[in-house]
C-alpha atoms as one frame of an Amber mdcrd trajectory, in Angstrom:
protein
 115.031  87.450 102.792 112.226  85.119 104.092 111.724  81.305 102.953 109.122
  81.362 100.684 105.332  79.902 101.466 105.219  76.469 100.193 102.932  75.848
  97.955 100.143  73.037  99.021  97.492  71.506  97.450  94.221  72.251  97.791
  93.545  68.853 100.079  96.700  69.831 102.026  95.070  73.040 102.350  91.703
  71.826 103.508  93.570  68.978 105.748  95.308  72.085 107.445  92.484  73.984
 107.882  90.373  70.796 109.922  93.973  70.477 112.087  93.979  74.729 112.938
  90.250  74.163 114.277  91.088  71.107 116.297  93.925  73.046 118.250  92.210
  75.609 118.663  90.559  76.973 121.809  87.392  75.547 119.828  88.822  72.550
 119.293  87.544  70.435 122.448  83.987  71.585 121.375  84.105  70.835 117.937
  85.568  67.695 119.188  82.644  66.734 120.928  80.229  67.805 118.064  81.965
  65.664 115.667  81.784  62.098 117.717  78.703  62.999 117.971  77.770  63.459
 114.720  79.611  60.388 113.617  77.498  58.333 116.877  74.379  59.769 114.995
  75.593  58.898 111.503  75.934  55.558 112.583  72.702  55.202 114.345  70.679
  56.729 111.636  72.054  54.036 108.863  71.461  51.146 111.540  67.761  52.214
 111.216  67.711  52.888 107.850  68.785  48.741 107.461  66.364  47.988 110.351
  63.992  49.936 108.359  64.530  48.320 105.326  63.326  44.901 106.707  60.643
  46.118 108.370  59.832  47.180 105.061  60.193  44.278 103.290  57.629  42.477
 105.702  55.724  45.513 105.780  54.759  44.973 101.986  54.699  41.208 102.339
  51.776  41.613 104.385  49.869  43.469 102.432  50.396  40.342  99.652  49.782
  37.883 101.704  46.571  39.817 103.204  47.881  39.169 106.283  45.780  41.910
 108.451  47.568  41.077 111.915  51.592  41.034 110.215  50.143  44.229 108.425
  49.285  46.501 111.904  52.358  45.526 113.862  54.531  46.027 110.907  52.726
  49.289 110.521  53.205  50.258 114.057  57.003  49.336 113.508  57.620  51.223
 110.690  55.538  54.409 112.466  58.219  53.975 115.520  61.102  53.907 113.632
  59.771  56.954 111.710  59.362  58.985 114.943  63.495  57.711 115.989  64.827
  58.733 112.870  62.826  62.093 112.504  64.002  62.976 116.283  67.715  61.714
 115.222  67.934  63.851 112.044  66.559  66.933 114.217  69.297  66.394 116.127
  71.694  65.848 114.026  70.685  68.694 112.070  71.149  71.101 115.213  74.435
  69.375 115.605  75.960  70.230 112.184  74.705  73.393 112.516  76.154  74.664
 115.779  79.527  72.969 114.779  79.678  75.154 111.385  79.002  78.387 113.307
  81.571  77.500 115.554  84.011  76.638 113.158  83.152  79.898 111.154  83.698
  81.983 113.488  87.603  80.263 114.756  88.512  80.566 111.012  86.882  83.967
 110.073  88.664  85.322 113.658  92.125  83.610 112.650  91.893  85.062 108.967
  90.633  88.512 110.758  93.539  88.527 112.863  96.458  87.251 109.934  94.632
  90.287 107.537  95.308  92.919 110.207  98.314  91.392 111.690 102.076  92.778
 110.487  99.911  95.735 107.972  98.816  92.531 105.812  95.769  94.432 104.428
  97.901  97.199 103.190 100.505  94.885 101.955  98.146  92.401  99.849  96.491
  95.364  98.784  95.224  94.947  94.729  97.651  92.148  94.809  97.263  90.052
  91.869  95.094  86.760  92.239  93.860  87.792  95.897  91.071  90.674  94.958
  88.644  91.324  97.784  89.965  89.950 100.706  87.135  91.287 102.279  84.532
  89.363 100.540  86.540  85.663 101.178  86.699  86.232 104.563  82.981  86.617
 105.014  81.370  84.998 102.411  83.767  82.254 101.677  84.253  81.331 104.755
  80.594  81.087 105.306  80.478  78.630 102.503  83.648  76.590 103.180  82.852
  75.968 106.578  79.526  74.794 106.060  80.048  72.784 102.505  82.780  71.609
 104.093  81.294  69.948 106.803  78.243  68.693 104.775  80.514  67.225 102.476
  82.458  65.592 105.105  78.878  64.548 106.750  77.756  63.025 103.614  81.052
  60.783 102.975  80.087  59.527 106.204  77.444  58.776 105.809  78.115  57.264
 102.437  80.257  55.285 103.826  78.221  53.799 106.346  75.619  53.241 104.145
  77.787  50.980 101.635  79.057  48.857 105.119  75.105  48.950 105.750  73.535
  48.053 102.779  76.289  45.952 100.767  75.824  42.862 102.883  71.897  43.281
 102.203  72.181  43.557  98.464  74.873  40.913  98.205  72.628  38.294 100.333
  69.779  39.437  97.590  71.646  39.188  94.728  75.228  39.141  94.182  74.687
  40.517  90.528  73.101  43.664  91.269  75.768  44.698  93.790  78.338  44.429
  90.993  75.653  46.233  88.850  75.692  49.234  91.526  79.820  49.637  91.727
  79.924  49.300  87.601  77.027  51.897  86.980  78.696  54.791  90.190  82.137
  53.919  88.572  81.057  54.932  84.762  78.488  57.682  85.999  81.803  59.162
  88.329  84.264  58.970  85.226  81.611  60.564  82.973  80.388  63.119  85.182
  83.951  64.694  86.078  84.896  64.734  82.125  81.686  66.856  81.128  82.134
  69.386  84.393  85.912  69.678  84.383  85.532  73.302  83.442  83.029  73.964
  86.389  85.768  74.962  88.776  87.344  78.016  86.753  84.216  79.113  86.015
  82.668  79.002  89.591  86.313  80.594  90.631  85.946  83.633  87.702  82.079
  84.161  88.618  83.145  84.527  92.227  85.900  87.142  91.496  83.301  88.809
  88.885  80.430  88.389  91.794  82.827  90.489  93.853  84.177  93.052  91.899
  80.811  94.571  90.756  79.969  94.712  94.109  83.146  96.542  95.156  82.366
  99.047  92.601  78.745  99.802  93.624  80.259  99.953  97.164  83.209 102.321
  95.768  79.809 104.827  94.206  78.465 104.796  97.911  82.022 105.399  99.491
  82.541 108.367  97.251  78.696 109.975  96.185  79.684 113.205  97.475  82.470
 113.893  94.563  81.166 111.166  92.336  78.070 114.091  92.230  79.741 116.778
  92.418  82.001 115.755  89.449  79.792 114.643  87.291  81.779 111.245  87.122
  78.306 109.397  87.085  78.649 108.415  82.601  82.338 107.224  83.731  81.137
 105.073  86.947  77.977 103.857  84.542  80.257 102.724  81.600  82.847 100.446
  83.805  79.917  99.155  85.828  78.052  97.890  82.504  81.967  96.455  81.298
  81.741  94.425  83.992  78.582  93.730  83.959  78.571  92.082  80.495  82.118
  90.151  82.231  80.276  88.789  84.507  77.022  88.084  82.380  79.362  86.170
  79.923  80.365  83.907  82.389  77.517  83.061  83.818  76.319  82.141  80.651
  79.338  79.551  80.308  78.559  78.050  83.731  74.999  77.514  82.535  76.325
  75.963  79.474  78.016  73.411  81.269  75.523  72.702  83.622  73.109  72.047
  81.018  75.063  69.121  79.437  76.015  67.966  83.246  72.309  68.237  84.402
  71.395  66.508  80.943  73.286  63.173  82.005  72.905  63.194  85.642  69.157
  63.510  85.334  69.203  60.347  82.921  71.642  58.854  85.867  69.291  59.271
  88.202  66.566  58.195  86.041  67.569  54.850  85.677  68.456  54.211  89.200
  64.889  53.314  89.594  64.806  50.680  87.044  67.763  48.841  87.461  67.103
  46.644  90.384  63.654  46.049  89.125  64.898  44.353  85.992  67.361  42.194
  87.558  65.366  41.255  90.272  61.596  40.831  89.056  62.351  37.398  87.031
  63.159  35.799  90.618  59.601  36.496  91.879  57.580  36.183  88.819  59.930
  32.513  89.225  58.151  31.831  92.666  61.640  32.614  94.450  61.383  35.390
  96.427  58.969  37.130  97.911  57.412  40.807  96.856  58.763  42.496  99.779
  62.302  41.724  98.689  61.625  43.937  95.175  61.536  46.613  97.644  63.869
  46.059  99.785  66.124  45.385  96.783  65.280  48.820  95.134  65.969  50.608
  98.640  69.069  48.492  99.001  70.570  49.680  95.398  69.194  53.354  95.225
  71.255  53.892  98.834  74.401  52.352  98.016  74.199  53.802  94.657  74.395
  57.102  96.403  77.136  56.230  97.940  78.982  55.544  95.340  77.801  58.175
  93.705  78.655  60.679  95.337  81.113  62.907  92.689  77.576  62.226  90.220
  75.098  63.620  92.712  77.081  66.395  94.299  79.411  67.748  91.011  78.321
  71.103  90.740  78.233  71.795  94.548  81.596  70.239  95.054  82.588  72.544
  92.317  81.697  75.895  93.164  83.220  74.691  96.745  86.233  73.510  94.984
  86.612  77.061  93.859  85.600  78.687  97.538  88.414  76.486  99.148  91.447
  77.677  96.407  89.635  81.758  96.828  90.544  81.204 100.362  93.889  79.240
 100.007  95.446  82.179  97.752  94.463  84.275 100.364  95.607  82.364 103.688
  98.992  82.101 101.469  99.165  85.399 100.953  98.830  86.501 104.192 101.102
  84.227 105.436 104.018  85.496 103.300 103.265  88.916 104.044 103.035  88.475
 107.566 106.403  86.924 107.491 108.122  89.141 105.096 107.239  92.151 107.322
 108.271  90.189 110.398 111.763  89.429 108.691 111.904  93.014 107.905 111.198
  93.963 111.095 113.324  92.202 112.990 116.637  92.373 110.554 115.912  96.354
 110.051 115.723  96.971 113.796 117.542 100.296 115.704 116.218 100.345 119.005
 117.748 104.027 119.898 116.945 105.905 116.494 116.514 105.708 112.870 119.073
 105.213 110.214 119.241 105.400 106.571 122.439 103.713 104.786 122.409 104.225
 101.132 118.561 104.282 101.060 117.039 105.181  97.678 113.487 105.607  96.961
 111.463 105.482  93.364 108.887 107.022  91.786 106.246 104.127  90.912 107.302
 103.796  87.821 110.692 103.376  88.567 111.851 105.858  85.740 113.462 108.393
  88.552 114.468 109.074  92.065 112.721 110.818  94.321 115.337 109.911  97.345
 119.077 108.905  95.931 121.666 107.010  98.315 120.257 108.678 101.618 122.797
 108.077 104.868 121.445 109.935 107.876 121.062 108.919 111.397 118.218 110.378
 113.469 118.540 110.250 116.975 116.278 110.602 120.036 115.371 114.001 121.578
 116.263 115.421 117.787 113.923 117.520 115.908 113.997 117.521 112.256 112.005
 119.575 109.732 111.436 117.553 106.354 110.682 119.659 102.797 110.845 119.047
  99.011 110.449 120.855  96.350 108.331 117.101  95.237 105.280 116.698  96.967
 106.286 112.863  96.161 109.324 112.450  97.417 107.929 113.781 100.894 105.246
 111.471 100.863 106.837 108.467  99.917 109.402 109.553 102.771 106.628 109.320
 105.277 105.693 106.360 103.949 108.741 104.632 103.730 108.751 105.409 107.566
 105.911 104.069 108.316 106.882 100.479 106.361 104.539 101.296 103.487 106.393
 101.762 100.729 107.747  99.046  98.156 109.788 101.270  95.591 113.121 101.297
  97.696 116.510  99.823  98.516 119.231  99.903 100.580 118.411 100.236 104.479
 116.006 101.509 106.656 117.024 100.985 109.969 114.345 102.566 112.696 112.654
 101.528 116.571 109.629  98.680 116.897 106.293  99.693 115.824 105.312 100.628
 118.927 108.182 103.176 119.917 107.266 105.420 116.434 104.135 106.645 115.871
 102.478 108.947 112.704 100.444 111.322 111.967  99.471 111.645 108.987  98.124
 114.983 106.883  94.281 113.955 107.057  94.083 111.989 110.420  92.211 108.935
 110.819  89.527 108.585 114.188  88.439 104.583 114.094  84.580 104.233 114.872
  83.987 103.384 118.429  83.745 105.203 122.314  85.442 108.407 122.304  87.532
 107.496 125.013  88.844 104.540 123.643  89.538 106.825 120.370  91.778 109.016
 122.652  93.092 105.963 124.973  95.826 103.998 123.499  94.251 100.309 123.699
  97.359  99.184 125.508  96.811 101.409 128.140  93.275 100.323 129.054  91.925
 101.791 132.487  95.206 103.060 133.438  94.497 106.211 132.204  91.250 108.149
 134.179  88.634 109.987 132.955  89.985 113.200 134.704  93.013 113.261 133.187
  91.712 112.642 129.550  89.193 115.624 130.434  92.309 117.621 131.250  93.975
 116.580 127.907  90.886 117.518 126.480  90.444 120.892 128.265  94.244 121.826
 127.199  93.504 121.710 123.561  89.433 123.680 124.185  88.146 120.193 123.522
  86.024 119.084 126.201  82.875 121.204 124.843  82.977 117.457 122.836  82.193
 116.186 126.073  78.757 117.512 126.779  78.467 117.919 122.928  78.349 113.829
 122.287  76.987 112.918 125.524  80.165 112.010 127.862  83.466 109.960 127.269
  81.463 106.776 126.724  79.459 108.380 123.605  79.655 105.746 120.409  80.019
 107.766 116.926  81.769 107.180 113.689  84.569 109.812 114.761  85.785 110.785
 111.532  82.450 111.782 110.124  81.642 113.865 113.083  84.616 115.805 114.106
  86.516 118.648 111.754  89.940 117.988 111.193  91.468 120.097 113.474  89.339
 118.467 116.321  90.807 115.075 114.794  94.277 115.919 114.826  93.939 117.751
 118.433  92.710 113.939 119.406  95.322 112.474 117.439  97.766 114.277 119.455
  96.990 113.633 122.851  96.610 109.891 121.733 100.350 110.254 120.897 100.951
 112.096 124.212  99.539 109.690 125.811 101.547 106.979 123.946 104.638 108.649
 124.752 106.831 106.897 121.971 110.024 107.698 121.390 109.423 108.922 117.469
 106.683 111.272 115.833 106.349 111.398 112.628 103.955 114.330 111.657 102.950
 114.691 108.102 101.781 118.264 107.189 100.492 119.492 110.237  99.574 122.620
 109.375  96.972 121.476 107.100  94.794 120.988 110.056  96.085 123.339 112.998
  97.886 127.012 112.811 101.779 127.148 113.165 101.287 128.455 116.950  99.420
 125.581 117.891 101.926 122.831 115.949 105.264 124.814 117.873 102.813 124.117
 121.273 102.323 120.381 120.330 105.543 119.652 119.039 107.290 121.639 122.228
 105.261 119.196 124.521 106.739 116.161 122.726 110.024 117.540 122.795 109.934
 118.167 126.686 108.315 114.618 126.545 111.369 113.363 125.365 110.170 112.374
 122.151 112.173 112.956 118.688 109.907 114.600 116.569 110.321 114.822 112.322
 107.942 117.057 110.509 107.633 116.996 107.027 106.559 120.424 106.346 103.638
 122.089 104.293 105.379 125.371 102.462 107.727 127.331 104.572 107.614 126.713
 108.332 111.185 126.925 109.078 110.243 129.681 111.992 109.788 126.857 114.284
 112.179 125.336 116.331 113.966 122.491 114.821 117.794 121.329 115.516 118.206
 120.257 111.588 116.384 120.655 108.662 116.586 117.781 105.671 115.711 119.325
 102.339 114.732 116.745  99.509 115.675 118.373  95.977 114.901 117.557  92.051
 116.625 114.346  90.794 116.989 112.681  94.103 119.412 115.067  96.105 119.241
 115.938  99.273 120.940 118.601 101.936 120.916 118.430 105.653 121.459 121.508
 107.352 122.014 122.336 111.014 119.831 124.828 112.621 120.194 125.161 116.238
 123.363 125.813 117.143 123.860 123.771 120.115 122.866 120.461 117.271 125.647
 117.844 116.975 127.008 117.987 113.636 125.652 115.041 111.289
């Protein structure tokens, strides 16, 4: 079996994630953006420092009634106003075309991991990692641009305690220490009274999410919701949740009340604090006025720096909870991409499919639907499938196809790509209804006239002139019946030309004349073709039929007569 994932931490995580951008094809950009940022950061506190002894002057003037000081500090202060407006527009446009483009390199790698290997069928309802969907847009959205505010504003933190440190100390030694004592105990205090923030930001997420998925599941299904009066049932597990999710909301306001309660009073007394220690010096005579302010701007910005986890609590938790919504999911994805690659690569057969002592379950694992199954199905065969179980046919085709979990022993069978299926209600993706009937690896290779003779071969080109030519863009599986889907379907596998069909129930969509056309075209294709069948259709050619009985038994018998024995 695969190694398992290792666990990380959510820094590791997050330390990963910065390291996946930067070698990335986006990475030179982003790159670029972030010295940038950094060169700005920098530049921005130098003025802010600048700023804060023009300041100082600025208001010494205006004691001393000096009128001359007072205009040229004035125009001073006015210039570096106009810098540091047209740096923090910049900067802002910056930040801001760096999180778009880091958004869309992690929502494209997580896109790519949830449809890589059948991932979103295999993390499907999985346990811890509900709506995938939902953390790849709107988490991402918010970790990639929290993330990089955060980042910006320990920066910037930073720089503003090199900045403004050496001005406060040269003030007054005292009310630097002041500063560090009062961040340390606000910091301390402020992550014991929101410790609970996370879990609940992380619940009210999932809740968030899951209320939405239901009112999406009501618009998915309105057509038989209505029609089966299901509307009291839909109404009583949307208010269940409802009340879930108004309960804790109502803890998350709890805590914030008591958080908001001391932070306010934190931020409060930030004011006062360099006023008191620094006041008796100039009611002394020993410093001037202008230093009270410069003193108060001094503390109140490296205050913030330290103070960061105070200020910022309840953001950083709600992102704390974003960043471990989309680490449970990257993790999950990663282990299901690699179990199905182990799979696939230690259950390969490159010339047909084998079964050696291959069982299957029912879901609840209280019977078998398959028991110790050995059979070997080679190319150029064709096989007709029944059961007296409807489920022990499905999960057969599924167990083809790599979808189903209640099994053991092995399931030997071709690549992907070299077996294709068909199943009973064919799927059409949304898109250009040539590209619908074009296998995408294929491309241009295939011309227009000879999917319009495809089409003509199975009456379908009236769809054509009906949807306005091959370039027409339509959800396909709304529009078409499903005998024009499965028609498609089939020329798409024609076209394919793999080396396995698996058809599910064909006659559910098409007569029994038209299936023995299709499936006599695949055969003269060279394809092997297995058909698990809807009710008798043993009147068709087939060289063996596989019969699936109660209890798990199962009979193979030979019906052409020129068949190799199995």
């Amino acid at each position: 079996m695969p190694l398992e994932v290792t666990k990380q931490s959510t820094f590791q995580h997050l330390f990963n994630v910065i390291k996946q951008l930067v070698k990335s094809k986006q990475g030179p950009t982003a790159i670029r953006y972030s010295i940038l940022l950094i060169l700005l950061v920098i530049g921005f506190n130098a003025l802010n420092v600048f700023n804060s002894f023009v300041g100082r002057d600025f208001i010494s003037s205006i004691e001393r009634k000096n009128v001359t000081k007072f205009y040229q500090y004035a125009i001073l202060y006015g210039l570096v106003f106009l810098i540091s407006a047209a740096i923090g527009a910049i900067y802002r446009f910056i930040e801001e075309r760096l999180g778009i483009l880091w958004r869309e390199q992690m929502t494209w790698r997580l896109t790519e991991s949830y449809l890589s290997e059948k991932t979103y069928h295999s993390i499907l309802n999985q346990k811890g990692i509900e709506n995938p969907d939902q953390r790849i847009t709107d988490d991402v959205k918010a970790f990639t641009t929290t993330t990089l505010s955060f980042i910006l504003l320990f920066l910037g933190g930073v720089f503003s305690a090199i900045s403004f440190a050496g001005v406060l100390w040269s003030i007054n030694p005292l009310l630097f220490l002041v500063a560090i004592l009062y961040a340390s105990i606000g910091t301390i205090s402020t992550i014991f009274l929101g410790k609970d923030l996370i879990r609940i930001n992380y619940n009210q997420l999932d809740l968030e999410a899951n209320y939405r998925s239901d009112l999406l599941h009501i618009k998915q299904h309105a057509e038989s919701i209505a029609l089966t009066h299901r509307e009291m049932r839909m109404s009583v597990r949307l208010k269940n949740k409802l009340k879930t999710l108004v309960t804790n909301f109502k803890k998350l306001i709890a805590v914030n009340l008591r958080l908001s309660l001391f932070t306010n009073s934190y931020n409060y007394f930030i004011q006062i604090i360099p006023m008191l220690l620094i006041a008796p010096s100039y009611m002394k005579g020993e410093i001037e006025f202008g230093v009270i302010t410069q003193a108060g701007l001094a503390f109140t910005t490296l205050l913030n720096a330290f103070s960061l986890i105070v200020t910022q609590f309840q953001s950083i938790s709600a992102f704390t909870a974003v960043v471990k919504r989309l680490q449970s999911l990257d993790t999950a994805m990663i282990h299901s991409e690699e179990r199905s690659k182990w799979k696939e690569t230690n259950n390969h057969h490159p010339d047909g499919i084998r079964f050696d002592h291959f069982s299957l379950y029912a879901n609840d694992k209280t019977k078998y639907l398959i028991q110790n199954l050995n059979l070997n199905i080679q190319t150029k065969e064709r096989w007709l499938v029944t059961s007296i179980d409807e489920r022990a046919k499905l999960s057969f085709f599924r167990a083809l196809a790599g979808i189903q979990n209640q099994d053991e022993g092995k399931l030997l069978k071709p690549n992907r790509d070299e077996i294709l299926f068909l199943p009973e209600q064919p799927y059409l993706p949304p898109g250009r209804l040539r590209n619908v009937i074009v296998p995408a690896f294929l491309g241009n290779s295939v011309s227009d006239t000879k999917v319009m003779k495809e089409l003509k071969i199975h009456n379908l080109d009236t769809l054509v002139i009906r949807f306005g030519g091959l370039s027409a863009l339509k959800e396909w599986d709304d529009e078409l019946s499903l005998a024009e889907k499965f028609k498609i379907s089939t020329i798409r596998i024609k076209l394919a030309n793999p080396k396995f069909v698996v058809l599910d129930r064909p006659t559910s969509s098409v007569g029994k004349f038209e299936i023995s056309k299709i499936l006599k075209k695949f055969h003269s294709l060279g394809m092997t073709t297995i058909v698990l069948a809807k009710g008798e259709e043993t009147a068709l050619e087939y060289d063996y039929h596989l019969s699936l009985d109660h209890f798990g038994k199962w009979t193979v018998n030979k019906m052409n007569p020129f068949a190799k024995d199995k």
